[in-house]
ZADRENMAR-59249 format. One line per field, with one value per residue: x, y, z of N, C-alpha, C, O in turn; residue number from 1. Coordinates in Angstrom, 2 decimals, decimal comma, always signed. Atoms other than C-alpha are relative to their C-alpha. Layout:
N
n.c1 = (X | ...)
n.c2 = (Y | ...)
n.c3 = (Z | ...)
ca.c1 = (X | ...)
ca.c2 = (Y | ...)
ca.c3 = (Z | ...)
c.c1 = (X | ...)
c.c2 = (Y | ...)
c.c3 = (Z | ...)
o.c1 = (X | ...)
o.c2 = (Y | ...)
o.c3 = (Z | ...)
i = (NUM | ...)
END
This chain:
172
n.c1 = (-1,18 | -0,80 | +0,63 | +0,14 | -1,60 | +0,16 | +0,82 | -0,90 | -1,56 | +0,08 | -0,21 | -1,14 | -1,04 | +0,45 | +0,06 | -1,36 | -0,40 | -0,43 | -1,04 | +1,21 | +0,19 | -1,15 | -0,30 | -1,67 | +0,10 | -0,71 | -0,06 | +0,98 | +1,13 | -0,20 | +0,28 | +0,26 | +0,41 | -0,38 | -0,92 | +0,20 | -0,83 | -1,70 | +0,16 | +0,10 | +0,06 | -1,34 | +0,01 | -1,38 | -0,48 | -0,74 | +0,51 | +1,56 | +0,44 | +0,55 | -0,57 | +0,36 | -1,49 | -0,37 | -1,66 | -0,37 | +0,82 | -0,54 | +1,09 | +0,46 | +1,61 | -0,17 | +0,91 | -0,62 | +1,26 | +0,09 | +0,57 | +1,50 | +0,28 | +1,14 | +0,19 | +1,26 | -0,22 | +0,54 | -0,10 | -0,90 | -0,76 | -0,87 | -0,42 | -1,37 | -1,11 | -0,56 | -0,89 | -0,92 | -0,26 | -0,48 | -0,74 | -1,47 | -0,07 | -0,32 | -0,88 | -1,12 | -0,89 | -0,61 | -1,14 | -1,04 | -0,14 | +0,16 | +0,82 | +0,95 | +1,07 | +1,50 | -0,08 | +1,41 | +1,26 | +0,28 | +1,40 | +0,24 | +0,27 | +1,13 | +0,27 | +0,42 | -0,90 | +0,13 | -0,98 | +0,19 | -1,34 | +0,06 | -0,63 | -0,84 | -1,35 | -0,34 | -1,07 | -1,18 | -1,26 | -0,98 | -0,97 | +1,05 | +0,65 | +1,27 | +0,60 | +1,35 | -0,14 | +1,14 | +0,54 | +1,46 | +0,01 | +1,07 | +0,31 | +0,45 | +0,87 | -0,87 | -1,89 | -0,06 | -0,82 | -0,07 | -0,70 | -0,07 | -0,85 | -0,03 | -0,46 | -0,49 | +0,74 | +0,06 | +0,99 | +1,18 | +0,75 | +0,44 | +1,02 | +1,27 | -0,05 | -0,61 | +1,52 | +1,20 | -1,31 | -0,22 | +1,34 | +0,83 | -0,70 | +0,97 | -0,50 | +0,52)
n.c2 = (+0,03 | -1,17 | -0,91 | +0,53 | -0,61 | -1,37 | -0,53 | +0,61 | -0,48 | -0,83 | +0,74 | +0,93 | -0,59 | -1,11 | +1,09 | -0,20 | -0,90 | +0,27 | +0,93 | +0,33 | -0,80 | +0,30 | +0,26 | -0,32 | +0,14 | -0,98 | +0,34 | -0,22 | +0,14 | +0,35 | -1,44 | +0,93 | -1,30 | +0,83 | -0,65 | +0,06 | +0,29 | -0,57 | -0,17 | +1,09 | -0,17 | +0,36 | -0,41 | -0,67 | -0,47 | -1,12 | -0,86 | +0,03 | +1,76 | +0,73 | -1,17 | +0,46 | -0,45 | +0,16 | -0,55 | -0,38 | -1,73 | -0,86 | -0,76 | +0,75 | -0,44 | +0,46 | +0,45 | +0,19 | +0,11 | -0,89 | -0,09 | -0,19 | -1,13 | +0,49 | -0,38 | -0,75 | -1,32 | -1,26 | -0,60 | -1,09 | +0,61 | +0,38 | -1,41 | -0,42 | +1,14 | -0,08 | -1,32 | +0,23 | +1,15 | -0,83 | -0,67 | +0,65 | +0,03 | -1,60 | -0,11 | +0,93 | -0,28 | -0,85 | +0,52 | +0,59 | -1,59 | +0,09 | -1,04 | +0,76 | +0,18 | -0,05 | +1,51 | +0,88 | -0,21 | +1,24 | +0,63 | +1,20 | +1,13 | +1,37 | +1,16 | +1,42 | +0,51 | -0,71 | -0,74 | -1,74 | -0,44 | -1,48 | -0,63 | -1,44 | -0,11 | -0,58 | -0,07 | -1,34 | -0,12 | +0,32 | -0,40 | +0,25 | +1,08 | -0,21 | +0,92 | +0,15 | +0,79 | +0,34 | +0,84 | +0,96 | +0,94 | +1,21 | +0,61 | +1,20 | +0,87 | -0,51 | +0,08 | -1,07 | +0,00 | -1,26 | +0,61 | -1,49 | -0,17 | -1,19 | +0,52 | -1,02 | -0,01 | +1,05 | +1,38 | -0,65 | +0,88 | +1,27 | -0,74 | +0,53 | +1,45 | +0,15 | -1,03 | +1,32 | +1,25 | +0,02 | -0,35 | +1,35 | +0,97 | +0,87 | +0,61 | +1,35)
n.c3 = (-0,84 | +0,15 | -0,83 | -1,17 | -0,15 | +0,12 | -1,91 | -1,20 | +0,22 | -0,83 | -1,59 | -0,67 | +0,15 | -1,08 | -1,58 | -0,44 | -1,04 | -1,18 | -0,10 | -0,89 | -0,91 | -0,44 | -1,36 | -0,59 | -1,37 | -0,58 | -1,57 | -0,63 | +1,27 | +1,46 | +0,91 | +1,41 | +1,84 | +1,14 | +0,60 | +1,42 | +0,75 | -0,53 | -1,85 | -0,61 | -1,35 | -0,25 | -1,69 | -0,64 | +1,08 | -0,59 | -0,81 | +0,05 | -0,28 | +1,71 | +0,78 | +1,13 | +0,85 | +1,68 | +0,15 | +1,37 | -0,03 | -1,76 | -0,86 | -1,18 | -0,92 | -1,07 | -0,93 | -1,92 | -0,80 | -0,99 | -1,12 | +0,27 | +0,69 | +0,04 | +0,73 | -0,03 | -0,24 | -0,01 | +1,15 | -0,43 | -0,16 | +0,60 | +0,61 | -0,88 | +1,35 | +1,50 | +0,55 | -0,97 | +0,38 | +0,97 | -0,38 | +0,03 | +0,72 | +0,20 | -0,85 | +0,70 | +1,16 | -0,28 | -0,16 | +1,25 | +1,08 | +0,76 | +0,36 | +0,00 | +1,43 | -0,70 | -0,87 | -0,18 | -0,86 | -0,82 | +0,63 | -0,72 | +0,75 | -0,85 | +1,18 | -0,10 | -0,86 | -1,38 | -0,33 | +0,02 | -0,58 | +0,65 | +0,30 | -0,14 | +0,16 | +0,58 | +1,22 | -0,31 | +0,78 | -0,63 | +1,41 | +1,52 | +0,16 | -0,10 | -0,84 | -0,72 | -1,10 | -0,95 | -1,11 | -0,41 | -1,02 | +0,12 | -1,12 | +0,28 | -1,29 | -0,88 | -0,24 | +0,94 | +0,94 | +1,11 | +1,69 | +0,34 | +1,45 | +0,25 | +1,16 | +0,23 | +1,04 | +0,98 | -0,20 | -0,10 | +0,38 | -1,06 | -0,82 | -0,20 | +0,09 | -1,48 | -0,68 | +0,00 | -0,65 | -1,25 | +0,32 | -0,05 | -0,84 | -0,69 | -1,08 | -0,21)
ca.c1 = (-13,83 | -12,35 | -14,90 | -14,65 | -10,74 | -11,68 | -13,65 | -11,15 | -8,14 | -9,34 | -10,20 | -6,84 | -4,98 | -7,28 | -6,51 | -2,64 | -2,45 | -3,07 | -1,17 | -2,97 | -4,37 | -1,56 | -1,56 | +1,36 | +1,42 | +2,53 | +3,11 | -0,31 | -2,77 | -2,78 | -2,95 | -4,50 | -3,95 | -3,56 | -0,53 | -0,21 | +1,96 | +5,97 | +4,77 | +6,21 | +6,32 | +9,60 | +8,97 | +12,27 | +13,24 | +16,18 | +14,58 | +11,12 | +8,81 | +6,52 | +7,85 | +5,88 | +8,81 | +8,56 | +12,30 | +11,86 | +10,02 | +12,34 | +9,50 | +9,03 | +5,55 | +6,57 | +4,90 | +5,18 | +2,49 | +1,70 | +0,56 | -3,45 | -4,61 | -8,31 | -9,70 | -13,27 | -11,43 | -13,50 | -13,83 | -11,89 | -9,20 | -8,20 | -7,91 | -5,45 | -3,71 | -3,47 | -2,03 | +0,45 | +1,33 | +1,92 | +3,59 | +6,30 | +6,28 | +6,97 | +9,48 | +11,37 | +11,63 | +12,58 | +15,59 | +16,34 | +15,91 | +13,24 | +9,75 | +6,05 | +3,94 | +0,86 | -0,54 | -2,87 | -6,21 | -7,16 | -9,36 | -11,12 | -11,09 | -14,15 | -13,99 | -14,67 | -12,95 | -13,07 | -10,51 | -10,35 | -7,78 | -6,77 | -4,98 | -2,68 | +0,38 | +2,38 | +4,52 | +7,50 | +10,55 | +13,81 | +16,58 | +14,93 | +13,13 | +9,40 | +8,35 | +5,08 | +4,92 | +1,55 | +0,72 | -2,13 | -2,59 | -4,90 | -6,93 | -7,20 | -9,65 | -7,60 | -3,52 | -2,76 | -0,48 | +1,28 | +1,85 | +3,91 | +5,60 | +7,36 | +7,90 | +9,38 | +7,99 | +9,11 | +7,18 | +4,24 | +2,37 | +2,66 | +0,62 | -2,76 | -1,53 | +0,27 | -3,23 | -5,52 | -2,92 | -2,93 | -6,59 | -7,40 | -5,77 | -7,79 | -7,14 | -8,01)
ca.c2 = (-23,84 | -20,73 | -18,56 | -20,51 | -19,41 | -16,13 | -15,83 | -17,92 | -15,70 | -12,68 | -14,94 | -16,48 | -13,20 | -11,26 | -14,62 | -14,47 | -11,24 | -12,10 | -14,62 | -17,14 | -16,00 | -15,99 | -16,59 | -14,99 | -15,86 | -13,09 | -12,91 | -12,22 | -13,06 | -14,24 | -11,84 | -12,93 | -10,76 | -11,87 | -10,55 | -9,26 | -10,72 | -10,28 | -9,47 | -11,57 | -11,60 | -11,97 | -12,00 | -10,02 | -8,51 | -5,98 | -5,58 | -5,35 | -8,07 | -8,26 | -6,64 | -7,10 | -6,73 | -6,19 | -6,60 | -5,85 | -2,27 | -1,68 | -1,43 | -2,29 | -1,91 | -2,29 | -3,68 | -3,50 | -4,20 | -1,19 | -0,61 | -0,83 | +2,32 | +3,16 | +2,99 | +4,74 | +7,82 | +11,12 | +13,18 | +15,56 | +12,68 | +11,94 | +15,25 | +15,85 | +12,36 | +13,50 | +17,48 | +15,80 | +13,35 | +16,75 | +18,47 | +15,78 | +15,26 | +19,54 | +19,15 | +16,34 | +18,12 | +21,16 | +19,44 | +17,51 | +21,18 | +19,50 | +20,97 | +19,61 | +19,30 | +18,39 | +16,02 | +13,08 | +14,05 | +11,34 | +8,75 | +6,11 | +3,06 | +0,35 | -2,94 | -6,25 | -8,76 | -6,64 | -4,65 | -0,42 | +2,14 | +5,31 | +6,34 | +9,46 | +10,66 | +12,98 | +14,13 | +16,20 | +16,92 | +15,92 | +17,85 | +16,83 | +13,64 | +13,95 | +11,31 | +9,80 | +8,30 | +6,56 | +5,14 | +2,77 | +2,32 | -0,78 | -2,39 | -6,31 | -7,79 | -5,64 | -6,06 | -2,63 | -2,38 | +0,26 | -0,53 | +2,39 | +3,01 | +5,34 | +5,34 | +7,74 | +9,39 | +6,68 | +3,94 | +6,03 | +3,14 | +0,71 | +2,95 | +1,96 | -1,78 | -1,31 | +0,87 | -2,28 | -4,87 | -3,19 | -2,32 | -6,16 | -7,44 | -9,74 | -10,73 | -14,72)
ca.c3 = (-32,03 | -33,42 | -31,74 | -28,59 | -28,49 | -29,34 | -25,73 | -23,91 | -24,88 | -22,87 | -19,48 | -19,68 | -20,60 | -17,20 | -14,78 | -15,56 | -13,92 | -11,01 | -9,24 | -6,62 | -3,60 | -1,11 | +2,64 | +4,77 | +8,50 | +10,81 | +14,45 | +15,39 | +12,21 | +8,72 | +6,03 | +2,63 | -0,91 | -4,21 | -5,62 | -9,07 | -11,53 | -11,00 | -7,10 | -4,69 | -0,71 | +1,46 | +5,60 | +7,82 | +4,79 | +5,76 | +8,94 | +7,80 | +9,01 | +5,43 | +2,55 | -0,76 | -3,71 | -7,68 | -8,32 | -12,14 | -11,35 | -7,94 | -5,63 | -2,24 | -0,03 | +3,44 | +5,83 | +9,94 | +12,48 | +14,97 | +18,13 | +17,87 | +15,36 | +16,10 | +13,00 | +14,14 | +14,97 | +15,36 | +12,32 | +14,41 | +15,70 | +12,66 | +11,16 | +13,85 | +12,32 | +9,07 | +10,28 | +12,72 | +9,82 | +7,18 | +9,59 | +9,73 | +6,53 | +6,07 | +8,45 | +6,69 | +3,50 | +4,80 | +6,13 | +2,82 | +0,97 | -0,77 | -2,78 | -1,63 | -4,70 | -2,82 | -0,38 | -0,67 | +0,90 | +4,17 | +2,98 | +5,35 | +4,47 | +5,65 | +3,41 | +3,13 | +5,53 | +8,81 | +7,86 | +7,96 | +8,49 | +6,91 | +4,30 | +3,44 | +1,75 | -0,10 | -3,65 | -3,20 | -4,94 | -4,51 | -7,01 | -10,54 | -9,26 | -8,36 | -5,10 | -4,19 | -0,94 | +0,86 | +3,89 | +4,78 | +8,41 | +8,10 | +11,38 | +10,70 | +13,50 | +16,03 | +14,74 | +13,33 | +10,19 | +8,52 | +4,62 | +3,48 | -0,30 | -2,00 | -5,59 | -7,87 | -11,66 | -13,54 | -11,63 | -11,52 | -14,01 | -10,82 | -8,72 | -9,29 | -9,12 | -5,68 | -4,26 | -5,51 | -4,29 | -0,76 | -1,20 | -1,48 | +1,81 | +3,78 | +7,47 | +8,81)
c.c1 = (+0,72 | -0,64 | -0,32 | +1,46 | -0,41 | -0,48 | +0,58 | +0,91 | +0,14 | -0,66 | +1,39 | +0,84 | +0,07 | +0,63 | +1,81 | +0,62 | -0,02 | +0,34 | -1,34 | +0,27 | +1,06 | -0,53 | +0,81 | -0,58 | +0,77 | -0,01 | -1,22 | -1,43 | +0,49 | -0,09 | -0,29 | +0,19 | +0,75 | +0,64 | +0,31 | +1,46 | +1,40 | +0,17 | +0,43 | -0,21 | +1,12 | -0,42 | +1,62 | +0,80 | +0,87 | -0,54 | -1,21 | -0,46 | -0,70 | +0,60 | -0,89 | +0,60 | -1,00 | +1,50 | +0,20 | -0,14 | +0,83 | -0,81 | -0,44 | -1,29 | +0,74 | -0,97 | +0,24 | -1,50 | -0,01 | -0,71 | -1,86 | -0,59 | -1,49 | -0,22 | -1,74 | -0,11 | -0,98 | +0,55 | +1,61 | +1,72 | +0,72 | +0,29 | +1,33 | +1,25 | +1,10 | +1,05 | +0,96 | +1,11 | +0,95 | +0,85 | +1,47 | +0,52 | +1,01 | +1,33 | +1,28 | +0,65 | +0,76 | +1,80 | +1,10 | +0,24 | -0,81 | -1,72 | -1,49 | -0,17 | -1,44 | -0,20 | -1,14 | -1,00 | -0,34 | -1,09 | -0,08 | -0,18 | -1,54 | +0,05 | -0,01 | +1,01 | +0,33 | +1,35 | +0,11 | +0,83 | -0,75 | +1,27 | +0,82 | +1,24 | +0,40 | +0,99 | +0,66 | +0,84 | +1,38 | +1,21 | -1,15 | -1,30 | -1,06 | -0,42 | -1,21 | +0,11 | -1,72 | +0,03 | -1,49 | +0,32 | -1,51 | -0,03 | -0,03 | -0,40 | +1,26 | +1,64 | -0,27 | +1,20 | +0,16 | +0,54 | +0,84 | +0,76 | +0,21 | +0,71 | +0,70 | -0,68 | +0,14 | -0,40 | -1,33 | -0,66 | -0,19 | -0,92 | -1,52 | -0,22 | +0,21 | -1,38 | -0,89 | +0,57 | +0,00 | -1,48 | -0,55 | +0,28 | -1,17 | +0,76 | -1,04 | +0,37)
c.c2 = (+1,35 | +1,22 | -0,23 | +0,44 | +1,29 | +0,41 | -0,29 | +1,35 | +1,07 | -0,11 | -0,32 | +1,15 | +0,76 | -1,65 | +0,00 | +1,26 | -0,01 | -1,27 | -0,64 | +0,56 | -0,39 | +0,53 | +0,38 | -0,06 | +0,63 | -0,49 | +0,32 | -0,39 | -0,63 | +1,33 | -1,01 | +1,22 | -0,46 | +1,42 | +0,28 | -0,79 | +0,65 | +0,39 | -1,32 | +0,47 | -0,66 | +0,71 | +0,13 | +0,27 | +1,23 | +0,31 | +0,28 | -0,72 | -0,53 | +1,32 | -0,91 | +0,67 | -0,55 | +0,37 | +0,32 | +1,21 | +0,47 | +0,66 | -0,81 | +0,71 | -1,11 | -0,42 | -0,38 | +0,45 | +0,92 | -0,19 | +0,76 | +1,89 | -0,14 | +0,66 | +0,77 | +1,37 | +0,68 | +0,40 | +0,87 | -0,67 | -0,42 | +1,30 | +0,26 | -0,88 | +0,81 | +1,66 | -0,54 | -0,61 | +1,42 | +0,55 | -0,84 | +0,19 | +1,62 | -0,15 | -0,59 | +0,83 | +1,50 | -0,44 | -0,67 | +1,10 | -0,87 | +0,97 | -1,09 | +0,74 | -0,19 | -1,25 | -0,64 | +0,01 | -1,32 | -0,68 | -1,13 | -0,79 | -0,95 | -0,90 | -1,30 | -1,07 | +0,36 | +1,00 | +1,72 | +0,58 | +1,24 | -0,28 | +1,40 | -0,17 | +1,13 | -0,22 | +0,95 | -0,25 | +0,23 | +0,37 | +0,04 | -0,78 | +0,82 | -1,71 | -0,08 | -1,24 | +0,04 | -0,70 | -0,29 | -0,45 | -0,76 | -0,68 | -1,20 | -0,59 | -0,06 | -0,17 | +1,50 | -0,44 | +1,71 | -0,35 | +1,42 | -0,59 | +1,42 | -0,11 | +1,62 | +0,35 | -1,01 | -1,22 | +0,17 | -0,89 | -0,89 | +0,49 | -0,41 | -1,72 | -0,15 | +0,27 | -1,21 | -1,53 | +0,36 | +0,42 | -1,76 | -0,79 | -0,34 | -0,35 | -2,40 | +0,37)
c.c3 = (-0,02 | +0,67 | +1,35 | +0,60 | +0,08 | +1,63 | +0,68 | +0,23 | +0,96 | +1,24 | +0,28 | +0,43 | +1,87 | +1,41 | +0,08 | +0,44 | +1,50 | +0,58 | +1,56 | +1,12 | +1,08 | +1,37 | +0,40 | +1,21 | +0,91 | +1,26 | +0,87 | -0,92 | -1,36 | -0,78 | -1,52 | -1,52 | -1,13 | -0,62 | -1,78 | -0,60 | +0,12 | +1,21 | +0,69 | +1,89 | +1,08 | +1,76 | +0,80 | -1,08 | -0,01 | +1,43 | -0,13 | -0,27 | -1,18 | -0,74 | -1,37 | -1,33 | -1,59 | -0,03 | -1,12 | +0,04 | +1,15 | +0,82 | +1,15 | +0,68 | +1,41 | +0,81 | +1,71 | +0,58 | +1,33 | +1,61 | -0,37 | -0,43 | +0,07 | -1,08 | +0,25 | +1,12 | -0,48 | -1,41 | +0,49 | +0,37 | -0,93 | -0,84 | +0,53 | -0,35 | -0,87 | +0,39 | +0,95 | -1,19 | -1,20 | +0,57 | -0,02 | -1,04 | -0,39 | +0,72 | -0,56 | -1,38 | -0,30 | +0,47 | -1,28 | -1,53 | -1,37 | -0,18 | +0,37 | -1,37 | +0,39 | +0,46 | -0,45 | +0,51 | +1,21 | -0,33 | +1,34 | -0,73 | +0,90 | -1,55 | +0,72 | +1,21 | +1,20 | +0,21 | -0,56 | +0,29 | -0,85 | -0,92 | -0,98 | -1,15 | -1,03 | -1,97 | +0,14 | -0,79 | +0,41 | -0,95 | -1,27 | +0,33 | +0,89 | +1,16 | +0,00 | +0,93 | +0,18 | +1,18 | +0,16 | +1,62 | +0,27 | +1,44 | -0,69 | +1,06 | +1,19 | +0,17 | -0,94 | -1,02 | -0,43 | -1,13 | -0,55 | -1,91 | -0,65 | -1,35 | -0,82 | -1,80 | -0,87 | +0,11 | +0,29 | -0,80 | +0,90 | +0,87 | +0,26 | +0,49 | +1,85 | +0,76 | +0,10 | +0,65 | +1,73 | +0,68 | +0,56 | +1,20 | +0,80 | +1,33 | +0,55 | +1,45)
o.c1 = (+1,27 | +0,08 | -1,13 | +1,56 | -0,35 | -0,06 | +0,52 | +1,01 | +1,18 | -0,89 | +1,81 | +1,50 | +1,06 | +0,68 | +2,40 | +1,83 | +0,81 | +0,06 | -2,29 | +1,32 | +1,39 | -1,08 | +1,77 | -1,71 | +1,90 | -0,41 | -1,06 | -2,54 | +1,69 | -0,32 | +0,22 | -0,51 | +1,89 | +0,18 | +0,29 | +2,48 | +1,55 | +1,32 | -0,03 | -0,77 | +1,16 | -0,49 | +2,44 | +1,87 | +0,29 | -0,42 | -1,75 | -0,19 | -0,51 | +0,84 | -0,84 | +0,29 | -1,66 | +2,04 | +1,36 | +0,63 | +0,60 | -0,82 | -1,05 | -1,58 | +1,02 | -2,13 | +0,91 | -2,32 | +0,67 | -1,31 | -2,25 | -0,67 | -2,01 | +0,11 | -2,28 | -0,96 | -1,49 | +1,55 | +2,72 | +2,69 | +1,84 | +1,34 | +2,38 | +2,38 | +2,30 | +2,02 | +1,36 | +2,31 | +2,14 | +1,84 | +2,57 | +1,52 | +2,19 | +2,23 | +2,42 | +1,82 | +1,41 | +2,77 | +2,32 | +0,81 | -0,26 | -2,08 | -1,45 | +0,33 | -2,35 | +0,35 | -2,17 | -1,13 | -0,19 | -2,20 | +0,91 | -0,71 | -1,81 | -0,18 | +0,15 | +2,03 | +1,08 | +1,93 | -0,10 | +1,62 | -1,86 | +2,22 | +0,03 | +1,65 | -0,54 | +1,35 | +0,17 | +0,78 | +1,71 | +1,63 | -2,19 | -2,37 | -0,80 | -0,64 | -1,85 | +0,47 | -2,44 | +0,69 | -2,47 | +1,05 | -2,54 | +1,01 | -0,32 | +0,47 | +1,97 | +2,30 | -1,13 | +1,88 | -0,59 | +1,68 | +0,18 | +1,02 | -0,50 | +1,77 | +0,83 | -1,25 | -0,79 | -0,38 | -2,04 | -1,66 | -1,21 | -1,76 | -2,00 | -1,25 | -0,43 | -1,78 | -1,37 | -0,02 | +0,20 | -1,63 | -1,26 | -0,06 | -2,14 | +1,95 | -2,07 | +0,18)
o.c2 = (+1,83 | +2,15 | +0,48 | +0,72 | +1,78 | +1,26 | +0,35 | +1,89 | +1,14 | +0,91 | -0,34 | +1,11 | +1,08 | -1,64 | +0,03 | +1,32 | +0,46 | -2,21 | -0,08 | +1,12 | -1,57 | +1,63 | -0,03 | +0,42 | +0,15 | -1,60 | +0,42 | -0,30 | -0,85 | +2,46 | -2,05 | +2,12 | -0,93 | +2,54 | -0,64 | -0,91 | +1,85 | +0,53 | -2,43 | +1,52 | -1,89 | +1,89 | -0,79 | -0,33 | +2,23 | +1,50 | +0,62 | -1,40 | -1,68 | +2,47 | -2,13 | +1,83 | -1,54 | +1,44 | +0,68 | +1,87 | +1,58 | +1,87 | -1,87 | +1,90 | -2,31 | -0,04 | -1,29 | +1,29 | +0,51 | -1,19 | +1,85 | +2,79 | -1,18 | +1,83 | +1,05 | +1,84 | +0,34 | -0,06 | +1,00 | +0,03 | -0,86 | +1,28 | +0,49 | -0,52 | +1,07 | +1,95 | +0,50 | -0,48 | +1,30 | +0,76 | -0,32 | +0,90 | +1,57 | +0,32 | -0,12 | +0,88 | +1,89 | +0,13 | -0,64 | +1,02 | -0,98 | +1,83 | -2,25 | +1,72 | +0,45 | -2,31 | -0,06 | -1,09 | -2,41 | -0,16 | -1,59 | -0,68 | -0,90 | -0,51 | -1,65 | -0,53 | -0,44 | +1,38 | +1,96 | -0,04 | +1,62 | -0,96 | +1,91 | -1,25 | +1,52 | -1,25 | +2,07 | -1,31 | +1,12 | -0,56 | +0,69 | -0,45 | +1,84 | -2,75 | +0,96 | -2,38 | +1,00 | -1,74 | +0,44 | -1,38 | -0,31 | -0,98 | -0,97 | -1,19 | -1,00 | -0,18 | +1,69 | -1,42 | +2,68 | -0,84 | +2,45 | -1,70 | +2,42 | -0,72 | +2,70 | -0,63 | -1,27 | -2,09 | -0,73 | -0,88 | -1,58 | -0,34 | -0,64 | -2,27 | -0,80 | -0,67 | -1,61 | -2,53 | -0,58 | +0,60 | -2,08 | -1,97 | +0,41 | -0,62 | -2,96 | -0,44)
o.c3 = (+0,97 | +1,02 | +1,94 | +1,79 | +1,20 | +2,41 | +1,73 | +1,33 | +1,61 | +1,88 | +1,44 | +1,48 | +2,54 | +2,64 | +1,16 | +0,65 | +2,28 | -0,16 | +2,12 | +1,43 | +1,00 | +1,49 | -0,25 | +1,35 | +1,06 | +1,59 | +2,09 | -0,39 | -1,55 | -0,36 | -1,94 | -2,00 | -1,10 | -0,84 | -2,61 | +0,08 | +0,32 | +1,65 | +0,41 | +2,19 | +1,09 | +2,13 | +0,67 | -1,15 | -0,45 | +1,72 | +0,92 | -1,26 | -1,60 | -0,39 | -1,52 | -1,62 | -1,88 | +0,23 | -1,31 | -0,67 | +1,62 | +1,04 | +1,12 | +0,55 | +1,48 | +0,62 | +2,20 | +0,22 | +2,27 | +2,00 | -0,79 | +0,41 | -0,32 | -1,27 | -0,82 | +1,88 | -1,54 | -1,98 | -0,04 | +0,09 | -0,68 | -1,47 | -0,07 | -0,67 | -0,88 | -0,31 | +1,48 | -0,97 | -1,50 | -0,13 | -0,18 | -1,06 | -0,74 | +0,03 | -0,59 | -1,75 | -1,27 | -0,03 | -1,48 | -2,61 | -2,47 | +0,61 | -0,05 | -1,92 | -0,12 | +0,17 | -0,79 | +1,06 | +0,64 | -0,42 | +1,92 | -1,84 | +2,10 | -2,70 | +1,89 | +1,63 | +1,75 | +1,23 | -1,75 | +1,01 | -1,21 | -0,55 | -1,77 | -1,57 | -1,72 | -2,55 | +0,28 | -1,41 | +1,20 | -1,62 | -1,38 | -0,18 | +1,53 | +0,54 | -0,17 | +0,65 | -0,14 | +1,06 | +0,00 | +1,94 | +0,78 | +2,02 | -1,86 | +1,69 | +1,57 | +1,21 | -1,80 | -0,72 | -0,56 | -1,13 | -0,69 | -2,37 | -0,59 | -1,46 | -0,24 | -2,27 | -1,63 | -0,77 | +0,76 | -0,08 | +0,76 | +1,23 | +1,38 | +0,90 | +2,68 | +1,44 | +1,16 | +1,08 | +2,50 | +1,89 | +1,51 | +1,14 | +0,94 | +1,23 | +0,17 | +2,36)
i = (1 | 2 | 3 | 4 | 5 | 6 | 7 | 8 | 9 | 10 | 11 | 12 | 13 | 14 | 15 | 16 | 17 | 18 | 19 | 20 | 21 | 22 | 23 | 24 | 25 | 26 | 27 | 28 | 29 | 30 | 31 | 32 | 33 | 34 | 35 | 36 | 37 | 38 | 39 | 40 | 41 | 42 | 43 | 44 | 45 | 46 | 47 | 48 | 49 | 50 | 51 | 52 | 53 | 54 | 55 | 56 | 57 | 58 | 59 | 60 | 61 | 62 | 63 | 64 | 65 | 66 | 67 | 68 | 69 | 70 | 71 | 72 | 73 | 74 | 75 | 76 | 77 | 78 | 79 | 80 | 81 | 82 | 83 | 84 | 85 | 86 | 87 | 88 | 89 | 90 | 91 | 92 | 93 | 94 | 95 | 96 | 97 | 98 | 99 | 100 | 101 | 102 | 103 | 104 | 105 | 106 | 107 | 108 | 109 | 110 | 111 | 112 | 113 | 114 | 115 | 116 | 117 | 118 | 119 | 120 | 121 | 122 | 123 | 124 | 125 | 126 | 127 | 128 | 129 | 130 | 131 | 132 | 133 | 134 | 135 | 136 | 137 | 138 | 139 | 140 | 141 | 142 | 143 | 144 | 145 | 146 | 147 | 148 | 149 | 150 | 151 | 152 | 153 | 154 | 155 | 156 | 157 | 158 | 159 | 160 | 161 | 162 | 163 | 164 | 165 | 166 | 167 | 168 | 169 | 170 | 171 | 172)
END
């Protein structure tokens, strides 16, 4: 028995991280992604239609559905994306007198569930504090999405959680 605990202990500890798989019903699709532990999900949330909230870590991942993003943009089409996307970006923090640090390289996405996109983003500096912002604009069987977040150095441990959390979304 005691070595039958022993094997349980590290299934139970890996299954209470994540939380069950969760359904949200939008105005055009379902959306499916299993939320991690202390994650929850709150639809017209200030004004934004999904918002996926850790209120212990202060971290929101927005969520708003676009006008159709083709995700099997040209090498060259989305290049143009991503320098349209820096240039704003440059633009913005010139205005807020702040410092890039460096940008996120454009990654395509293609995964499981029929859903693909791109995404992007930067780290800049704002006085002392140090930003990292991303965007995901995700296709789901033709609704576009843009997931964006923007966290700051001291929630930099949620990072990989938020990435695999917006990584895993599924459309129905």
């Amino acid at each position: 028995m005691k070595y039958f605990l022993i094997f349980l202990i590290p299934i139970l500890v890996m299954t209470m991280q994540i939380e069950a798989n969760t359904t949200i019903s939008l105005k055009n699709q379902k959306l499916i992604i299993d939320l991690p532990q202390g994650w929850s999900h709150q639809q017209n949330y200030w004004g934004i239609p999904l918002a996926f909230i850790n209120t212990a870590k202060n971290i929101t991942v927005a969520v708003s559905e676009l006008v159709q993003i083709n995700p099997s943009f040209t090498e060259i089409e989305r290049q143009n994306y991503f320098t349209d996307y820096k240039l704003g970006r440059l633009a913005w923090l010139s205005q807020a007198s702040g410092k890039l640090v460096k940008f996120y390289e454009l990654e395509v996405m293609q995964k499981k569930q029929a859903v693909s996109g791109l995404v992007f983003g930067y780290v800049y500096k704002l006085d002392q504090t140090t930003f990292h912002e991303k965007s995901y604009y995700l296709t789901c069987k033709n609704v576009s999405y843009n997931l964006k977040y923007l966290i700051d150095q001291s929630q930099m441990e949620s990072m990989d959680t938020i990435d695999a959390m917006i990584r895993g979304i599924g459309c129905l």
